[in-house]
N, C-alpha and C positions, 0 to 999 in steps of 0.2 A: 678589628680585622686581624687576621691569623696573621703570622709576620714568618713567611718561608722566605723573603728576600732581602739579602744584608743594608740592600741599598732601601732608601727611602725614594717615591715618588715625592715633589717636594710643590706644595701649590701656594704661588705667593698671590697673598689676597692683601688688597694696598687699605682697603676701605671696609668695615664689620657694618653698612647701611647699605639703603636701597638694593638696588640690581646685584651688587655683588654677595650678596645674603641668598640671594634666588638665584643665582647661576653658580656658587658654590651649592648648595643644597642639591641642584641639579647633574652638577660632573661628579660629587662622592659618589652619586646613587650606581651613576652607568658604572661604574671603575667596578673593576673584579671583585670579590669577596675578598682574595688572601692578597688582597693589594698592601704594601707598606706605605701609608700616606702622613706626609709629616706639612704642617701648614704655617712658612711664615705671616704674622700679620702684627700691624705695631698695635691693636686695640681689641675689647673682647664686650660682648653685652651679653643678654640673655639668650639672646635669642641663636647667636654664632656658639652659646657655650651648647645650645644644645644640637646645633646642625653639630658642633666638631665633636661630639663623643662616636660618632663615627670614625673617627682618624686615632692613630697612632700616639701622634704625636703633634703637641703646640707649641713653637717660638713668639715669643715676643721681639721684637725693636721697637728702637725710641723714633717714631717719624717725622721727620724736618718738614715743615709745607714751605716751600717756594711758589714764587708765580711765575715765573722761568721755567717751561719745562724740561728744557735740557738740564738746567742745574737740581731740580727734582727729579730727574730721569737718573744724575749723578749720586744722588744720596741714595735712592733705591734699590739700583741697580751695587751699591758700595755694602748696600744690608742684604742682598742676595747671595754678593761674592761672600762678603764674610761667612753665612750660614754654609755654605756650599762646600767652603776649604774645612771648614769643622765638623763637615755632620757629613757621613757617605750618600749621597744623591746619583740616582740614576739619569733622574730627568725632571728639568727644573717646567715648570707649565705655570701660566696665569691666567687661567682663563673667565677674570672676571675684566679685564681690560686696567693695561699699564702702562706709565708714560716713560717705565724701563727700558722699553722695547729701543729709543732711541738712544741708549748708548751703551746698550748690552753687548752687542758685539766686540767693544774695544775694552770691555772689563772679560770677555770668555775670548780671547786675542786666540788664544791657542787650541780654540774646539774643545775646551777642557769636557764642558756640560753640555748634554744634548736639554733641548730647551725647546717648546713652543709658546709665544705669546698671543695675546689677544689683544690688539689694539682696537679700540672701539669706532675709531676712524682714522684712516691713515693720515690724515691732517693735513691733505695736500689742496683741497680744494675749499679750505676757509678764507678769514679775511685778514691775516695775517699779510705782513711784506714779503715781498719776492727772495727776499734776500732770508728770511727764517723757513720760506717753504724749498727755495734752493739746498738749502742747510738738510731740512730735512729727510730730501729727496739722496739727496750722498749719503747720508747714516744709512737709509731702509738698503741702498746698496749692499749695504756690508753685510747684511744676513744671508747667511745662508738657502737656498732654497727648503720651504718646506717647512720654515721656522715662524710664521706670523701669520695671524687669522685677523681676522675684521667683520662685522656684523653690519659694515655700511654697505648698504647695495648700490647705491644713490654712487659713492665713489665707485665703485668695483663695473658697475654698469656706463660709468662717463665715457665718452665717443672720445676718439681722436689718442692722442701717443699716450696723455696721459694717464689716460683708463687703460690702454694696456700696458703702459708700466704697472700699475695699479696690480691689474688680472696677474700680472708675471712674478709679482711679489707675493700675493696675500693669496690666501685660502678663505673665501668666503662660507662665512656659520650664521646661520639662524639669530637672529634676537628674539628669543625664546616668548613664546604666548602662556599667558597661562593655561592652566589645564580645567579651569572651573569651568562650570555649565552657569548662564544668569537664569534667577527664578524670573517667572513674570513679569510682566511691566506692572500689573497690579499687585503683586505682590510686593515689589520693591516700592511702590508707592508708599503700602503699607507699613512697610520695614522701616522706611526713615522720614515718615509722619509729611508727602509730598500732597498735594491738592492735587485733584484733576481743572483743567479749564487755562493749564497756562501754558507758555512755551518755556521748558525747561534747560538751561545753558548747565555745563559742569565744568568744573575745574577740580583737580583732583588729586591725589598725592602729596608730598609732603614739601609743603608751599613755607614753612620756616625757616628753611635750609637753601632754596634753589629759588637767588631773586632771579635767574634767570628766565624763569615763568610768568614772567609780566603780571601778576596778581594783582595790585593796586593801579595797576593801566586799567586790567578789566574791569574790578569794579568800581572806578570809575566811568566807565564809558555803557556799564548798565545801568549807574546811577543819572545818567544823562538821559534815557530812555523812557520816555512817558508811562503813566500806570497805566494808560488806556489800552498799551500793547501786550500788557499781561505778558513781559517777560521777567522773570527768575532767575538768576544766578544760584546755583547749589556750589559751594564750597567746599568739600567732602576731603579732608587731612588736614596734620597738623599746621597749623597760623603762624606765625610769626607775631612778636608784640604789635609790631607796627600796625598788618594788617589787620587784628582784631581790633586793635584801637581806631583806625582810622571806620569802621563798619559801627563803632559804636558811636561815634561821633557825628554820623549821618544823623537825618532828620527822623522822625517815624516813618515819615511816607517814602521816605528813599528806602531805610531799613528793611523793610517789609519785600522787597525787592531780591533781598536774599535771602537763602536757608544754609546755614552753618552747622556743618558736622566738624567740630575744632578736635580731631582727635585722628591718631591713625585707625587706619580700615585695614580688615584681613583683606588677602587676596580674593576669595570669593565677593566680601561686602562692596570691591572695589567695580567686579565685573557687573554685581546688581546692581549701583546704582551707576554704570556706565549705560546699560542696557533702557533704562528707565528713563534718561537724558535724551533729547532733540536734535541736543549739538555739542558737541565736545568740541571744549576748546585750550588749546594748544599754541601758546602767544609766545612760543620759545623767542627769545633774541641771543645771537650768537650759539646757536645749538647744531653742532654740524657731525649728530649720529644720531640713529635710531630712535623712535620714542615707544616706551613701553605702553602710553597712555594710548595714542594713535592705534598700534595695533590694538589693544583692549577693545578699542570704539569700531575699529575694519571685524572683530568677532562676533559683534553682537550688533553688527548694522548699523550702527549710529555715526551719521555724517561728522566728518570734521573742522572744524576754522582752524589755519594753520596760515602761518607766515610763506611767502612765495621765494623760497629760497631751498636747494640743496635737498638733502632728502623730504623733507614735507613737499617740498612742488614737485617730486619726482614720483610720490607715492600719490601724489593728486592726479596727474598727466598721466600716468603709465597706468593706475589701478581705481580712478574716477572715486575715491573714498571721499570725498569733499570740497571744502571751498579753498581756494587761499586771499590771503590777505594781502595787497602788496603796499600797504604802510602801517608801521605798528606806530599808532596812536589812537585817538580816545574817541575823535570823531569819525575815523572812519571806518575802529570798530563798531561803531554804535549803527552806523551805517548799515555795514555789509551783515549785522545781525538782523535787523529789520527786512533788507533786501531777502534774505535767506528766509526767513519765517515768510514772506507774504508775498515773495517772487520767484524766489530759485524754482530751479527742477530739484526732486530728489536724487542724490547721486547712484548710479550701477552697480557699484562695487564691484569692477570688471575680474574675473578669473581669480578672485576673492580667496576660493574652496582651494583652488592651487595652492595659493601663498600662502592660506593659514597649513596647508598641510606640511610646506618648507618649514614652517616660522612654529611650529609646535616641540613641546617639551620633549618629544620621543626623537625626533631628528637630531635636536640639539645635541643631546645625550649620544646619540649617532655620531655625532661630528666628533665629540669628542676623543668619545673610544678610537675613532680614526685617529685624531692627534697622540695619543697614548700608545695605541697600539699597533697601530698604523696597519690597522683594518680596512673595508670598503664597506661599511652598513649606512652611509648617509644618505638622503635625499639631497640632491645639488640643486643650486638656484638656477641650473642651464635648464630645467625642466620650468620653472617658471619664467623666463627672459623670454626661452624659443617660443613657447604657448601664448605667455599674457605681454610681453613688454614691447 
């Protein structure tokens, strides 16, 4: 990028995986040509070395993981101020979601740096104590107006005082869809060597990293399900030791029960074999933001199994995308898969076209130039809320 301005736009990126690889990829693009963009991040792979040869400039830091997020919010936001007092910065943005956001105000005390973050949910309506979401609730005070975005609708949308604190703080953005087309149902058949004659379940993404995807719940609870009902689990991303081992330890006739893609999938591979799938399934526990997998399956029409809690039961109730679950365990998965195959209705997908037109890569990219440059090129979620919610 051509460098006409002395200061650096500065974009701290906490994490070089998942979503944050794809939502940086997406904000260089909208940002000007002769933008100056300097990126901190404490780690680097292949894949970020190639999105960042678009920027300027690359900081490294050493990153502390806590499980305390305010004491991680403390060391983050301590590797922001440091870059910030030594490097000329215009304007500090995170828009891959930061646990900064909660104590960035009492390290920028003085308005030093204009700054927008991206918290991926304001963290007000999990299952945390009163006494850390009180805590919370005073920090997000202290920001400024006009300084934090959120991609949770589920919060932003909640009735009563707290949703309009919610609305009164945050700037609501897209959790961005892909932009692929899926080929065929037959084609992706073909693609990853699937049979016709069965009921096809998917689980997907990178299952060695995020036990919070219930993955050894589910296949268990498909291994509970008779062959006679011809259902299939497809596993499609990286395993984890545990899970491959524990699929190789099954019997032959339980085995056969699954189809294992043990590797990552590009974005495209991701939406064919979503498209190709009966049911996605989505066994989050403790997941209280957006799921990229969910929207993937509301694209390409494929109903979802989702836990009954927070935005998954909000995106069930308000836009009919599928079923929820309301116990995560092994029998009553096995259950409501069965019930869905040979009893459900199929789901509406109510005012669908709406949301994926909010929830697409070109709005996102919209949002953000707003936050940068504090333009008005967005599509707002008050056009989906009035219409569909």
């Amino acid at each position: 990028m051509r460098q006409t301005n002395p200061s650096y736009l500065c974009i701290y990126l906490p994490s070089v995986t998942g979503h944050h690889l794809t939502y940086l990829d997406k904000v260089l693009s909208a940002l000007d040509k002769d933008e100056k963009v300097l990126i901190l991040t404490p780690a680097t792979n292949a894949v970020f070395e190639a999105i960042s040869k678009k920027v300027d400039k690359v900081i490294f830091y050493r990153k502390t993981f806590k499980s305390n997020s305010f004491i991680q919010s403390y060391y983050e936001c301590k590797s922001i101020a440091e870059l910030a007092r030594q490097t000329p910065v215009k304007k500090i943005i995170a828009p891959t979601g930061t646990t900064a956001a909660w104590l960035w105000p009492i390290f920028n005390f003085s308005g030093r740096w204009k700054y927008h973050f991206l918290m991926l949910s304001p963290g007000l309506l999990t299952n945390a104590s009163y006494g850390e979401k009180l805590i919370k609730l005073l920090l997000l005070c202290l920001h400024p107006k006009n300084t934090l975005s959120t991609i949770d609708n589920a919060s932003y949308d909640h009735p009563g005082l707290l949703g309009y604190f919610i609305r009164s703080r945050f700037k609501l953005i897209p959790d961005p869809i892909d932009k692929q087309e899926p080929i065929t149902k037959r084609a992706a058949y073909e693609q990853f060597g699937l049979k016709k004659g069965f009921f096809y379940l998917l689980a997907c993404g990178a299952m060695n990293t995020h036990p919070r995807k219930n993955a050894i719940m589910l296949i268990k609870s498909v291994a509970a399900i008779s062959a006679k009902h011809k259902v299939k689990l497809v596993l499609a991303g990286k395993l984890s030791k545990e899970i491959q081992t524990y699929i190789d330890n099954l019997g032959e006739e339980q085995r056969d029960r699954f189809h294992v893609i043990n590797r990552y999938l590009s974005d495209q591979e991701l939406m064919d074999i979503t498209n190709c799938a009966d049911l996605v399934c989505a066994l989050y526990a403790h997941h209280y933001s957006p799921s990229g997998i969910v929207m993937r399956a509301i694209k390409t029409n494929t109903p979802v199994l989702v836990p009954n809690y927070h935005w998954f039961k909000y995106m069930v109730e308000n836009f009919n995308v599928g079923y929820l679950l309301d116990s995560l365990d092994e029998r009553s998965v096995s259950e409501m898969i069965l019930n869905i195959k040979d009893e459900q209705a199929e789901p509406s997908f109510n005012c669908c076209e709406k949301l994926l037109a909010y929830s697409s890569a070109q709005n996102f990219q919209a949002h953000w130039r707003d936050r940068v440059y504090e333009t008005r090129e967005s599509m707002e979620y008050e056009e989906v809320r009035t219409s569909c919610v």
